[in-house]
TIPAPA-137534 format. One line per 10 residues: their letters; for each residue z, x, y of N, C-alpha, C, O, CB. Coordinates in nm, 3 decimals, decimal comma. Glycine has a CB too. Layout:
N
A) Z X Y Z X Y Z X Y Z X Y Z X Y; ...
***
This chain:
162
XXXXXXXXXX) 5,828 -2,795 5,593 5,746 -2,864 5,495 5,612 -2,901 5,557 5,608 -2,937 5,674 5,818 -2,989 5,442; 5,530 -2,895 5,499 5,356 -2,948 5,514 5,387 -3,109 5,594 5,496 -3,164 5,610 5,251 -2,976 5,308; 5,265 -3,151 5,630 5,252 -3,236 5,738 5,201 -3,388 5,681 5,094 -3,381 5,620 5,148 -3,166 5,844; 5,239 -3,474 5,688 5,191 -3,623 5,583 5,059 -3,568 5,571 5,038 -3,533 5,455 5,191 -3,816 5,659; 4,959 -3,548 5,649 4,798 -3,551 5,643 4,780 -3,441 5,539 4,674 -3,454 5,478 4,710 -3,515 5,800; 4,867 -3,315 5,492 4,849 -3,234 5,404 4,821 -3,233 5,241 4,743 -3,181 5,162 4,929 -3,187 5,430; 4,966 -3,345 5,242 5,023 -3,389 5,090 4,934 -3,456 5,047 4,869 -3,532 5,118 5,152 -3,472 5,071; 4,913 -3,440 4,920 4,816 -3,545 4,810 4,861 -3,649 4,849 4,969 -3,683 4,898 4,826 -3,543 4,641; 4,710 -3,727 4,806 4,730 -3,874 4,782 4,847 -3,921 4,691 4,941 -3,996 4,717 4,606 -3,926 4,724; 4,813 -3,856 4,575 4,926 -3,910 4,525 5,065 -3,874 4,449 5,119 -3,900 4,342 4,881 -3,969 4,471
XXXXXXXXXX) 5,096 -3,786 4,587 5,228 -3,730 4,598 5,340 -3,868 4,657 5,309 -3,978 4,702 5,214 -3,586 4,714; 5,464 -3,812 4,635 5,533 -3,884 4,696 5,656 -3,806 4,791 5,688 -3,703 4,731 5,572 -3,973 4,597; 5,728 -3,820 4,908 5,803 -3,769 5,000 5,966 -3,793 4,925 6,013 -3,898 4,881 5,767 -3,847 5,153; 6,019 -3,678 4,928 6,139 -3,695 4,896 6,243 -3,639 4,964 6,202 -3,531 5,004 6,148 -3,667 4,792; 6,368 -3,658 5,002 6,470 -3,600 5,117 6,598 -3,511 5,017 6,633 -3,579 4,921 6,552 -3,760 5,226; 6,647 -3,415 5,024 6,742 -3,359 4,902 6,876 -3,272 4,996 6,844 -3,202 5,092 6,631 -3,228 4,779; 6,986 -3,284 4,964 7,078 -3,203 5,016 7,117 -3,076 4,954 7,146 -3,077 4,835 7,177 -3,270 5,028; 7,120 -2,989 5,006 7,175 -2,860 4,882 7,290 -2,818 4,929 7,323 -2,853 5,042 7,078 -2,712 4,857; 7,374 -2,731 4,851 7,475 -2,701 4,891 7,441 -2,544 4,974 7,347 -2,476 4,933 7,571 -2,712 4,770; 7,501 -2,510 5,058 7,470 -2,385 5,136 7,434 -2,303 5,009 7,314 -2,307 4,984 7,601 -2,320 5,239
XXXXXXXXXX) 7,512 -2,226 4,917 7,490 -2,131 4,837 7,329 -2,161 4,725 7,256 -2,069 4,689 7,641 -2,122 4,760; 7,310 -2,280 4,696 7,237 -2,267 4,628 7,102 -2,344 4,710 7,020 -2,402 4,638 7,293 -2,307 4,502; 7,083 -2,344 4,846 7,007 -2,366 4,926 6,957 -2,214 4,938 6,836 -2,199 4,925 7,063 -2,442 5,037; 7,035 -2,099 4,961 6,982 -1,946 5,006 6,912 -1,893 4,873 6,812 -1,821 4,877 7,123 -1,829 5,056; 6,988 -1,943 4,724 6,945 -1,876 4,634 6,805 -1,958 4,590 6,730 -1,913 4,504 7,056 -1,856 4,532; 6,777 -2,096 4,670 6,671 -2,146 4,633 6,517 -2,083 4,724 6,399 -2,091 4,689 6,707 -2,298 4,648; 6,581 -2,014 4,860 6,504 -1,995 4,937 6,465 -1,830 4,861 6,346 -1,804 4,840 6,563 -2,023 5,091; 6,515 -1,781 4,844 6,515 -1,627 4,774 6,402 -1,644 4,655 6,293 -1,587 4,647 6,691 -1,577 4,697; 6,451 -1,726 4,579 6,350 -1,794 4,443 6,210 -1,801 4,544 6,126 -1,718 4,510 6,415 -2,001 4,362; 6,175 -1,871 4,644 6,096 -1,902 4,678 5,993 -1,756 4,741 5,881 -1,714 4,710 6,146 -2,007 4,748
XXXXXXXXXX) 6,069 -1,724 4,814 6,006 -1,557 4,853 5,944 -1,473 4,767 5,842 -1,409 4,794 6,106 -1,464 4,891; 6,032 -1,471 4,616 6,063 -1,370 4,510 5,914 -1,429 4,458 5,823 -1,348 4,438 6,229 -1,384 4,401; 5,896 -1,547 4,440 5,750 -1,607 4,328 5,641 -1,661 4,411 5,534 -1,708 4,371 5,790 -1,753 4,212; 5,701 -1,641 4,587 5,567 -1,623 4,615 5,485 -1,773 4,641 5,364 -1,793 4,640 5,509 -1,540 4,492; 5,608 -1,875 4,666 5,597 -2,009 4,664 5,533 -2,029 4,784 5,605 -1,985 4,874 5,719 -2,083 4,647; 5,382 -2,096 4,847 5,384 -2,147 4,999 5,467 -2,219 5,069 5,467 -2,198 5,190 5,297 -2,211 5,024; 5,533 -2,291 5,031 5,625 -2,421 5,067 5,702 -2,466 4,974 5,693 -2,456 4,852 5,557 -2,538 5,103; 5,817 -2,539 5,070 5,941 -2,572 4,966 5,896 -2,696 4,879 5,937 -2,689 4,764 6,094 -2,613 5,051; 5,811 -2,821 4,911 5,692 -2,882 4,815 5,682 -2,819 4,653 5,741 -2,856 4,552 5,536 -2,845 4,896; 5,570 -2,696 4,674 5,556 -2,609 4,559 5,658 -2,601 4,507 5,689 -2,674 4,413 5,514 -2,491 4,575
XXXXXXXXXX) 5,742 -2,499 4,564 5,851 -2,438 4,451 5,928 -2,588 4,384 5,953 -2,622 4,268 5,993 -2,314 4,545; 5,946 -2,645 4,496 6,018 -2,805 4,402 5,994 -2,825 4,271 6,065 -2,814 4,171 5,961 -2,953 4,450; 5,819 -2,875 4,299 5,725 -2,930 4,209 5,793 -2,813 4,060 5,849 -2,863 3,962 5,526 -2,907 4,280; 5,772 -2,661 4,075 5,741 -2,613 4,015 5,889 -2,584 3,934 5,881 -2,542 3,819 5,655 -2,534 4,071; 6,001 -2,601 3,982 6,164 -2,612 3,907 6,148 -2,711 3,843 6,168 -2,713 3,721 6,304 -2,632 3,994; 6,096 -2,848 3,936 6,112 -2,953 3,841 6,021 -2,974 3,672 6,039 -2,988 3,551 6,079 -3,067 3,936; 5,941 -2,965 3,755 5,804 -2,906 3,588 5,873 -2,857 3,453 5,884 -2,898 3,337 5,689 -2,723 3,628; 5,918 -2,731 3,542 5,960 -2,692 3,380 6,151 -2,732 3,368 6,216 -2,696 3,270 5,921 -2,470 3,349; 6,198 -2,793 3,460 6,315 -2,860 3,388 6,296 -2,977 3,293 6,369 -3,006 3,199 6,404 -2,908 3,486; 6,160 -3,054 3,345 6,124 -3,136 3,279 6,066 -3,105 3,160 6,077 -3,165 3,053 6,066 -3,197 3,340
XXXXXXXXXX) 6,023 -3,039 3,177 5,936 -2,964 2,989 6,061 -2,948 2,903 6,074 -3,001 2,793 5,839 -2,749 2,991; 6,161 -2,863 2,967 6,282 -2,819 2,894 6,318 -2,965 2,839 6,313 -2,966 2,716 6,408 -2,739 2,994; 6,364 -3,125 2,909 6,406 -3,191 2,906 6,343 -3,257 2,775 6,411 -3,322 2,696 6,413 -3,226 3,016; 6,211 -3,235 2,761 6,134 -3,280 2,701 6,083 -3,218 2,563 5,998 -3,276 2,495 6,060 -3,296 2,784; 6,136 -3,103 2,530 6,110 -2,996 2,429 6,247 -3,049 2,379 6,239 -3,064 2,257 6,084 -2,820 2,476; 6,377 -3,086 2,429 6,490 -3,103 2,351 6,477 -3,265 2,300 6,553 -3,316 2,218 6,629 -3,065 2,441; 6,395 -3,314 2,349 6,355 -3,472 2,335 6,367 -3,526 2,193 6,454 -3,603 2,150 6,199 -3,499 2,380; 6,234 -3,456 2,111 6,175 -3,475 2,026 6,006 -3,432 1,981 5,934 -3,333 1,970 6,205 -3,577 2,037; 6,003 -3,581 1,962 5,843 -3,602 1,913 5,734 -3,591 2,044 5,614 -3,575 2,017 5,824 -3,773 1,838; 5,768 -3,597 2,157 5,635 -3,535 2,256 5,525 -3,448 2,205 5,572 -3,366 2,127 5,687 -3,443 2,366
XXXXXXXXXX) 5,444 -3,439 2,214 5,332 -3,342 2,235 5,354 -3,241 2,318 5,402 -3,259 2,429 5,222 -3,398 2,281; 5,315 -3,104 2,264 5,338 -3,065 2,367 5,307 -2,886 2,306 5,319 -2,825 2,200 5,489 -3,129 2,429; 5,259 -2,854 2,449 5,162 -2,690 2,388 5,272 -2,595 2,426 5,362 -2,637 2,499 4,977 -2,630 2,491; 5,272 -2,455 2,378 5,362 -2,341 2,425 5,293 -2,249 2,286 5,200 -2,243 2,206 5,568 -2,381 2,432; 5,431 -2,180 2,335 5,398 -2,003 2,243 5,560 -1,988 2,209 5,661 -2,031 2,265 5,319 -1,818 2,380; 5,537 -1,906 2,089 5,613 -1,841 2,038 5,611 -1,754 2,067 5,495 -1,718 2,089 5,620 -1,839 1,955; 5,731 -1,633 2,098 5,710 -1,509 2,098 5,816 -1,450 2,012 5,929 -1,497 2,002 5,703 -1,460 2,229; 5,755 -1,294 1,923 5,874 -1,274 1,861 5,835 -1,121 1,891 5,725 -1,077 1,922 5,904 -1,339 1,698; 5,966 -1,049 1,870 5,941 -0,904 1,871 6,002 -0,875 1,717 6,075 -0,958 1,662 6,025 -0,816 2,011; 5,966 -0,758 1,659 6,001 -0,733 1,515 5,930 -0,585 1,524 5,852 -0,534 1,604 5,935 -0,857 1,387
XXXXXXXXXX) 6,011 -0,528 1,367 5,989 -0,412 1,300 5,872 -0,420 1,226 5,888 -0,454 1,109 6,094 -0,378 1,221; 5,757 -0,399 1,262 5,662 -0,397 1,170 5,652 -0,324 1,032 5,551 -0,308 0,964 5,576 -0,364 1,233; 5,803 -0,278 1,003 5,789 -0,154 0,865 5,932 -0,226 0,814 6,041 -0,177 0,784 5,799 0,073 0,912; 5,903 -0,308 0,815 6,038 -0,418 0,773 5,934 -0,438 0,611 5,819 -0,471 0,639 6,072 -0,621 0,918; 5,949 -0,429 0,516 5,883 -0,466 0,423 5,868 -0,603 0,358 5,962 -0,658 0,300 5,915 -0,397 0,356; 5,754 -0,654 0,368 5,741 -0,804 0,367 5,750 -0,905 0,498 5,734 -1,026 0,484 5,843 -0,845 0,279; 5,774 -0,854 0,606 5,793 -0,959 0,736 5,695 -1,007 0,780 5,681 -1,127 0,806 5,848 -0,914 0,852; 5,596 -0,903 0,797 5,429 -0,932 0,816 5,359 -1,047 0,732 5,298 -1,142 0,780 5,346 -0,797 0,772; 5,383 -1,014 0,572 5,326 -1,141 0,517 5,447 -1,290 0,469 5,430 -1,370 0,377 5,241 -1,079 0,373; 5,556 -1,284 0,561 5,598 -1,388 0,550 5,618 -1,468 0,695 5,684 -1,571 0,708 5,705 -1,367 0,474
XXXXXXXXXX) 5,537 -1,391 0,813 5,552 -1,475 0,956 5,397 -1,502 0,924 5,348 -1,603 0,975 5,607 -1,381 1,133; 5,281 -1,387 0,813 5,154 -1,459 0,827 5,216 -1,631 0,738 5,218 -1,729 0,813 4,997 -1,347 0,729; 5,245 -1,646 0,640 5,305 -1,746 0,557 5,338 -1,895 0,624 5,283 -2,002 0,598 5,433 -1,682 0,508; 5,452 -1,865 0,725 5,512 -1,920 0,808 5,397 -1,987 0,885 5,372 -2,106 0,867 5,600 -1,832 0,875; 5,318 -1,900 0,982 5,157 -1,977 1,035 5,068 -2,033 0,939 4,992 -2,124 0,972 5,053 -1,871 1,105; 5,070 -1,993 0,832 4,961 -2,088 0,740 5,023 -2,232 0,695 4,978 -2,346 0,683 4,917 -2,003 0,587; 5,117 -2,185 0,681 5,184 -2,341 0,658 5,204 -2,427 0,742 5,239 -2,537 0,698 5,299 -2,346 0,614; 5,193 -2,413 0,871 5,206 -2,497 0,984 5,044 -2,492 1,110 5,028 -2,519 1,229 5,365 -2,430 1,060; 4,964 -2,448 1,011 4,835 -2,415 1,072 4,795 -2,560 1,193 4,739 -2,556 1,303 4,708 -2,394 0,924; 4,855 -2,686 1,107 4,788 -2,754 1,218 4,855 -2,734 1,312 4,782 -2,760 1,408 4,764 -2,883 1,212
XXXXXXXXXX) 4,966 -2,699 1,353 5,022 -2,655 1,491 4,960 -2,526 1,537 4,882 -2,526 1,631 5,179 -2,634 1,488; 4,993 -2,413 1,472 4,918 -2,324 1,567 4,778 -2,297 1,550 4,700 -2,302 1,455 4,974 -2,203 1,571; 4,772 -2,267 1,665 4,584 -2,241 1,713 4,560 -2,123 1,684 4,465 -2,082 1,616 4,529 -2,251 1,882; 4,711 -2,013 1,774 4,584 -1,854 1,745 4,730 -1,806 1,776 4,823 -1,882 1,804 4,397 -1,788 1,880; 4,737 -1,646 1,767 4,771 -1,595 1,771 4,775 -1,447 1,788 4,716 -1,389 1,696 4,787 -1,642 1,736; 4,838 -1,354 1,897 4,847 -1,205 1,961 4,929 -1,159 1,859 5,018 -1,218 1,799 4,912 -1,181 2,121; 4,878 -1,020 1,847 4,988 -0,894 1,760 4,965 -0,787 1,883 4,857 -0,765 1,939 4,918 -0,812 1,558; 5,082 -0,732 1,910 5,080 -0,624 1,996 5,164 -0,532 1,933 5,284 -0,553 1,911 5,120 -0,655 2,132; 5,086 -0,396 1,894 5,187 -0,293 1,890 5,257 -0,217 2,015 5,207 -0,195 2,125 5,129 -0,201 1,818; 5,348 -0,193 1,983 5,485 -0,159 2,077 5,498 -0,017 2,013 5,431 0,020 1,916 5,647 -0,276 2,055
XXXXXXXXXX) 5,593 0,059 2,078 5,655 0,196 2,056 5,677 0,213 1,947 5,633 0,124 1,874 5,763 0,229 2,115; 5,726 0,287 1,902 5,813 0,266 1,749 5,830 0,204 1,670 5,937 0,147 1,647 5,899 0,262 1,735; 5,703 0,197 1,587 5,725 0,055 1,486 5,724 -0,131 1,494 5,693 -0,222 1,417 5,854 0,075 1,447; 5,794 -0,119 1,672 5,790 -0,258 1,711 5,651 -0,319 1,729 5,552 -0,255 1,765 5,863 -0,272 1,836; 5,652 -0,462 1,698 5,567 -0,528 1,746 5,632 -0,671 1,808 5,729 -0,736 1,768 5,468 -0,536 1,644; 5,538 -0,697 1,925 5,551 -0,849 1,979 5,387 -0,889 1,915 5,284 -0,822 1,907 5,578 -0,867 2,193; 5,432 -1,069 1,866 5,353 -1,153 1,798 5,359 -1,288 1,926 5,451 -1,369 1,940 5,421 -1,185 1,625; 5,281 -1,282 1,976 5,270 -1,429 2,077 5,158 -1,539 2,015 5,037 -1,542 2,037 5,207 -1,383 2,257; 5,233 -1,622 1,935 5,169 -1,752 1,907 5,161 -1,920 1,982 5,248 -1,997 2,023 5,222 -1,765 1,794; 5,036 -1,925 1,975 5,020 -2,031 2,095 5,007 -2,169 1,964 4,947 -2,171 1,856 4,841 -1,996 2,229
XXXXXXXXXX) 5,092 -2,270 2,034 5,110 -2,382 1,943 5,074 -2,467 2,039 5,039 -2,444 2,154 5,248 -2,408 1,873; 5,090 -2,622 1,951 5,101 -2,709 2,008 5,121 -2,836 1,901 5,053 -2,841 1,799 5,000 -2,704 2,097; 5,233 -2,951 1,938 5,258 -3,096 1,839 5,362 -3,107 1,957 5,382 -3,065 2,071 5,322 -3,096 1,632; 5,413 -3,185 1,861 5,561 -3,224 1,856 5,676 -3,157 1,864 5,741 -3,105 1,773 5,582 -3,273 1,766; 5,700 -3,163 1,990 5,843 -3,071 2,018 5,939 -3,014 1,913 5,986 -2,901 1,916 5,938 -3,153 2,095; 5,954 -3,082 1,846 6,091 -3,151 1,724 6,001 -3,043 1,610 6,082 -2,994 1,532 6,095 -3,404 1,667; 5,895 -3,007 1,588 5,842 -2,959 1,488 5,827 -2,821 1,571 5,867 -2,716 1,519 5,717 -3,040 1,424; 5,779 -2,821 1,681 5,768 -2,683 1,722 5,852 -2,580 1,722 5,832 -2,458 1,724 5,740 -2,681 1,819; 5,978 -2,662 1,718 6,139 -2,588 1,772 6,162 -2,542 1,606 6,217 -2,436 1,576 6,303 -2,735 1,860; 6,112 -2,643 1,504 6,117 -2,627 1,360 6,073 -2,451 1,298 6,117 -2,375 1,212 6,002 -2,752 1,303
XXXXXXXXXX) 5,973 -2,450 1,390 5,834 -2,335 1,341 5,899 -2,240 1,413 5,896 -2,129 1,361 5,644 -2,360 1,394; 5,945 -2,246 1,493 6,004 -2,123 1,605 6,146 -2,068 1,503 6,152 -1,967 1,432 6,070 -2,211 1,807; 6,249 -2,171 1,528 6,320 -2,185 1,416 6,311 -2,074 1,290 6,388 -1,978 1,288 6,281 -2,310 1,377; 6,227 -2,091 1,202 6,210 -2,067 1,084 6,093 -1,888 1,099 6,083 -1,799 1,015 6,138 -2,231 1,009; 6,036 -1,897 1,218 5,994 -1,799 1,236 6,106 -1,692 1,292 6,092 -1,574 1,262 5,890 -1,826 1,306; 6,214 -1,733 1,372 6,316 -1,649 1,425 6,408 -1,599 1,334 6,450 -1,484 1,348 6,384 -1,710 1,520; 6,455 -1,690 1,215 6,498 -1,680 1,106 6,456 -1,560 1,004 6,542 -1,535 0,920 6,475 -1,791 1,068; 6,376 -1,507 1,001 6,309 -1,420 0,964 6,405 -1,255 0,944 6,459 -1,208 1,044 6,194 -1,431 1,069; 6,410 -1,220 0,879 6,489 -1,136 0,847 6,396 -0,989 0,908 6,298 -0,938 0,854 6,527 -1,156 0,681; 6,438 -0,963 0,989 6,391 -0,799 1,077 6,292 -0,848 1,192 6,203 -0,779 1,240 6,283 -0,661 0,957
XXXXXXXXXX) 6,324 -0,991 1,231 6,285 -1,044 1,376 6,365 -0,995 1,464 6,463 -1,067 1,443 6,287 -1,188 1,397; 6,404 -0,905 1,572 6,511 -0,870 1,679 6,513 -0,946 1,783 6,591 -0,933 1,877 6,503 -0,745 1,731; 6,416 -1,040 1,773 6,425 -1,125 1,920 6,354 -1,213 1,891 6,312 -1,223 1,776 6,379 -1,066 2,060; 6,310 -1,331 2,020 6,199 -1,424 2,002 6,233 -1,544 2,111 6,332 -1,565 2,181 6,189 -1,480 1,838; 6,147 -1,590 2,099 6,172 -1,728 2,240 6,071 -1,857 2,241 5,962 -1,826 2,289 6,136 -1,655 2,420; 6,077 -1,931 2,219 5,959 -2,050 2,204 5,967 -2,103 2,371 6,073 -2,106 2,435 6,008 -2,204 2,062; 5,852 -2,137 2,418 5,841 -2,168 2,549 5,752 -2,293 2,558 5,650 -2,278 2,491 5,790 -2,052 2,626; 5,758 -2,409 2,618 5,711 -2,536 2,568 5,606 -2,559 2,735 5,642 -2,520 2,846 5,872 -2,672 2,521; 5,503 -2,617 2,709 5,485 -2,712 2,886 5,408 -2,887 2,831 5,333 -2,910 2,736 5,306 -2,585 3,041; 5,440 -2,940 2,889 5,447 -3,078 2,870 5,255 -3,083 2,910 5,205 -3,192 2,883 5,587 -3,174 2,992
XXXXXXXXXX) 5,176 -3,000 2,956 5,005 -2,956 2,995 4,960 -2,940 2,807 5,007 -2,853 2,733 4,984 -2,743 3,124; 4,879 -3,027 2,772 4,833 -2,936 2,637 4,686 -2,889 2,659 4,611 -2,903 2,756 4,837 -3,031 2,483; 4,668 -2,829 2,534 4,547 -2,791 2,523 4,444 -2,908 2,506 4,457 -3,022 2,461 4,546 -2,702 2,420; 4,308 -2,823 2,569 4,204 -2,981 2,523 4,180 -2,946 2,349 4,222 -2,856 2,276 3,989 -2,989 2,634; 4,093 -3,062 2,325 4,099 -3,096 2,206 3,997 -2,984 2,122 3,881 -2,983 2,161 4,063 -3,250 2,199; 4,031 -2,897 2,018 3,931 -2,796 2,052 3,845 -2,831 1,906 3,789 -2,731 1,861 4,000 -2,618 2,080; 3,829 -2,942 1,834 3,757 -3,030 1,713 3,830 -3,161 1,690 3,948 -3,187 1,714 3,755 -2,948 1,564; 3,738 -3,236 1,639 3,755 -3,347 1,553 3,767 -3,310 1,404 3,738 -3,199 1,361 3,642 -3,439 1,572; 3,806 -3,398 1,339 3,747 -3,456 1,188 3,600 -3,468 1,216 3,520 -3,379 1,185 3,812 -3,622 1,134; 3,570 -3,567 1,268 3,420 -3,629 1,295 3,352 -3,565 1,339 3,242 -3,610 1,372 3,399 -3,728 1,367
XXXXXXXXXX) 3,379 -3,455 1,357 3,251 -3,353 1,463 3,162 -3,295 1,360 3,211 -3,231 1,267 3,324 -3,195 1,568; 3,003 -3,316 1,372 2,924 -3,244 1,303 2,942 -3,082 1,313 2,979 -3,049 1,426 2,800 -3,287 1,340; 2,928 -2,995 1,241 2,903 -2,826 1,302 2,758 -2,843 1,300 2,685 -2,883 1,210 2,963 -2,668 1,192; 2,727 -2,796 1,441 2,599 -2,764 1,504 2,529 -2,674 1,427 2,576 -2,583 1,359 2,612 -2,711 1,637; 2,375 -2,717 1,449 2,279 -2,661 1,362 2,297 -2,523 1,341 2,375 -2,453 1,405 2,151 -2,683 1,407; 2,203 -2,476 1,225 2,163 -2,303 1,287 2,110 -2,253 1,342 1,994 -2,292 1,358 2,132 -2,225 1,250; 2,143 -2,168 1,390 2,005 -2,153 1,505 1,904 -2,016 1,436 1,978 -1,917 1,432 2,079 -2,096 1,710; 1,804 -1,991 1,398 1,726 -1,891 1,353 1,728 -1,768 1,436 1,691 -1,756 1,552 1,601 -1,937 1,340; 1,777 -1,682 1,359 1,786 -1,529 1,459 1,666 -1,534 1,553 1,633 -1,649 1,580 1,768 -1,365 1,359; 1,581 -1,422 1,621 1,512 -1,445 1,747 1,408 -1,348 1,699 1,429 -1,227 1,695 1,594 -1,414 1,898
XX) 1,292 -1,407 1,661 1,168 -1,351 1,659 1,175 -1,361 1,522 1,172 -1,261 1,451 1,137 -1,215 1,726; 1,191 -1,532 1,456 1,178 -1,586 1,310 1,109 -1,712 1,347 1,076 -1,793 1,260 1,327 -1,610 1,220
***
């Protein structure tokens, strides 16, 4: 492990026992992703156990993506996952279409609220009749704020050489 003079200010030191087997499979994890130190990789299990912890919570805030894979020649799926995003527009921000091989497509939508509503939208988007897959992925990090209510829209600006 790194040296007191290394660690953030405002980190804190912690001591942990593992059991042999899942001490090797923790060190393997660590090799495999490329972790500098056992610090990092910690930080970085705990993070997202905690997001997980926190996506089953509730009402948190909290940003992620949807991902779904589907038949794009499914008739009607297209305008009922567009449906699905308009109706929950204030959660999602934006959204990827990727065509895939054969008809498939993956749709990666980036959200963000309330856990409890996100899992709702994921939910109801997975539900979807000729969805074959999908996965909602949460992190407790959100997005910055990308408008107000109160925000003026900035002037116009006159094309260039008017």
């Amino acid at each position: 492990m790194s040296s007191d003079s290394a660690k953030p200010e405002n980190a804190q030191r912690i001591t942990i026992s593992l059991p042999d087997a899942l001490f090797h499979q923790f060190e393997e994890l660590m090799e495999e992703r490329g972790f500098q130190n056992r610090s990092q990789a910690i930080s970085e299990v705990l993070s997202q156990h905690i997001a997980d912890y926190y996506s089953l919570k509730g009402n948190r805030m909290m940003a992620g993506t949807i991902t779904l894979f589907y038949d794009h020649k499914r008739p009607g799926l297209k305008q009922q996952i567009a449906d699905i995003q308009h109706e929950n527009i204030r959660h999602v921000i934006s959204s990827l279409h990727v065509l895939l091989e054969n008809s498939n497509t993956m749709e990666v939508i980036l959200v963000q609220g309330p856990a409890k509503r996100l899992r709702q939208i994921a939910n109801q988007l997975l539900a979807c009749k000729g969805v074959l897959a999908g996965r909602l992925n949460l992190s407790r990090t959100l997005l910055p704020p990308i408008q107000t209510q109160m925000e003026e829209p900035p002037p116009a600006t006159p094309p260039e050489g008017q």
